[in-house]
C-alpha positions in Angstrom: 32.3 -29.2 -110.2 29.8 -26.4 -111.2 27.9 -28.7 -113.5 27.5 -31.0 -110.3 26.6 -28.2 -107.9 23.7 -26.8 -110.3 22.5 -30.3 -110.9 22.3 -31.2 -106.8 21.0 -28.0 -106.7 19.1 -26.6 -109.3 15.6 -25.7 -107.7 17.3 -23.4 -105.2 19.8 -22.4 -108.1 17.0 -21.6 -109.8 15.3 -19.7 -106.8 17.9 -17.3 -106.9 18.2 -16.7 -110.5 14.7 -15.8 -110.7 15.0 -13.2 -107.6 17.9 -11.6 -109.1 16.5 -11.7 -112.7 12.5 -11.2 -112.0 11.5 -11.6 -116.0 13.2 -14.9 -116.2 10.4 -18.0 -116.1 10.4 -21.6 -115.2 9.7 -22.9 -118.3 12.9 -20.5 -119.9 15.5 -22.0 -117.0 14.1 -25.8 -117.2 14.7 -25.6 -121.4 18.5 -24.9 -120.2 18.5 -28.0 -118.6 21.0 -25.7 -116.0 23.1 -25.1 -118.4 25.0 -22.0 -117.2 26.0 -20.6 -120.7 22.4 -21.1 -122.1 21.0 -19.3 -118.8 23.4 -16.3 -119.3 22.8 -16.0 -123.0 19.0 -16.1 -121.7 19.7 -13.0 -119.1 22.5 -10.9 -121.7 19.1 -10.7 -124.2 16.2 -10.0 -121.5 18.5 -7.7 -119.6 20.9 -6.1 -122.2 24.0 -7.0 -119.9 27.0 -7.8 -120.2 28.1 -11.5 -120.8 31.1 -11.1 -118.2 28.8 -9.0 -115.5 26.3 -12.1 -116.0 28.5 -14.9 -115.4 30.2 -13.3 -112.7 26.7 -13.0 -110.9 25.5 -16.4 -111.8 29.3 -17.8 -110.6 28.3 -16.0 -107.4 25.2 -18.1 -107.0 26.6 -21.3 -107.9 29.7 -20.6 -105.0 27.6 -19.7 -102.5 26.1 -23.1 -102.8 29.4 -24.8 -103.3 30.3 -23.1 -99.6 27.1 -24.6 -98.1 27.6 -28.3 -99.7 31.3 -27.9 -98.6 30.3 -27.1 -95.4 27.5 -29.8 -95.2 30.2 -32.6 -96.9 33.0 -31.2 -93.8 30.8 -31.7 -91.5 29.7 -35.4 -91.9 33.1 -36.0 -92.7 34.2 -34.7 -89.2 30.6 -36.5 -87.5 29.3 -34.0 -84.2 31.9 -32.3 -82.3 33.1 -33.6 -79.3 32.0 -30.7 -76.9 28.1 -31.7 -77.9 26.2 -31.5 -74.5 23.4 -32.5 -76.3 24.2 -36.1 -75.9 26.3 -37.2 -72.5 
């Protein structure tokens, strides 16, 4: 499911990688082909962190976009509610 999320999602992914972790460039994260292991391998050597404090922050990024596709997905699925004044 990750693996799908980062792919649907990579340039905004990729957005937020690069605001949490500043010294990370486009050409490093595109040579990961959004690989999550190969990005946190990239971070744990420019940063000196952690390998668990890095994927839990880059498994933060990837859920908060899970929540939003979810969210999206749900709310096709359920079409517009039927309260919508917006069309009589």
């Amino acid at each position: 499911m990750n693996e799908e999320i980062v792919k649907g999602k990579w340039k905004e992914i990729k957005g937020e990688i690069k605001t949490m972790w500043g010294k990370m460039t486009d050409d490093e994260l595109e040579k990961t082909s959004g690989n999550l292991t190969s990005i946190g391998g990239l971070i744990e050597k420019r940063y000196g962190l952690k390998k668990e404090e890095v994927q839990e922050k880059l498994q933060a990024i990837v859920s908060k976009f899970a929540e939003k596709t979810q969210s999206v997905k749900t709310s096709v699925k359920e079409g517009p509610s039927k309260d919508s004044s917006a069309h009589p």
